[in-house]
N, C-alpha and C positions, 0 to 999 in steps of 0.2 A: 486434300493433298496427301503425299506417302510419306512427307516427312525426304524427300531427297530433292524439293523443288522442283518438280514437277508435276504432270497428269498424270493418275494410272489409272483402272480401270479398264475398258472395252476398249478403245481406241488403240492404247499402248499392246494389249493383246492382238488385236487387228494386226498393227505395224508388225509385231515378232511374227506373226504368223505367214504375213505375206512376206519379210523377207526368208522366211527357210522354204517360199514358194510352195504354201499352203493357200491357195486362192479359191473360192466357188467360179470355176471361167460362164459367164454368158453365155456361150453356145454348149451345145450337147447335154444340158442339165435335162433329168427324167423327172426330180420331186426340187432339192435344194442345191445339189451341183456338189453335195460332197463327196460322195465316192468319182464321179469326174474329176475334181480336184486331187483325193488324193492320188488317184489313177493317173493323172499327168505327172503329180511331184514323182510317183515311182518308178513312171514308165512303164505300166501293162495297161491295156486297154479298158476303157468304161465298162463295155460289157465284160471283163473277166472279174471285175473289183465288183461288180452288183452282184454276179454270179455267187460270190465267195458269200457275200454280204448277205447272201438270199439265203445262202445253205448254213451259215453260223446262225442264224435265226433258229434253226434245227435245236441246236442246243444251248443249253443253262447258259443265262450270265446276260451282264448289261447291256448288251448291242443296240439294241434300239436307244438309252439313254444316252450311248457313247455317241449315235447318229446326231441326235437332237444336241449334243453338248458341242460337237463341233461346226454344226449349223452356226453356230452363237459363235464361236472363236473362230471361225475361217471367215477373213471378210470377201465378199464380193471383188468378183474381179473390176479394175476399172475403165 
């Protein structure tokens, strides 16, 4: 427990995530659905969010960790 009488953990991350309409959706997913997820919450298209996704890999820094951490925090659409 968190000491506030509740769950927290994964599930409670899940919940905030899906309500600011961070979701992996079912359809149109290429590996884990997440840049289609965040591609819907933002409104530009899967292919321009991969594109972006593709070309920051070009340079320094965590992108790829940033991928896989939000694989784990975006739950599945239902």
């Amino acid at each position: 427990m968190n000491g506030e009488g509740g769950q927290g953990g994964l599930p409670q991350v899940h919940a905030g995530a899906a309500r600011r309409g961070l979701v992996r959706p079912r359809q149109g997913r290429m590996v884990a659905g997440v840049l289609a997820g965040l591609a819907n919450r933002f409104g530009i298209s899967p292919f321009a969010a991969r594109v972006v996704f593709l070309v920051t890999l070009l340079l320094p820094g965590p992108q790829f960790l940033a991928y896989l951490a939000l694989w784990i925090v975006m739950p599945s659409e239902r």
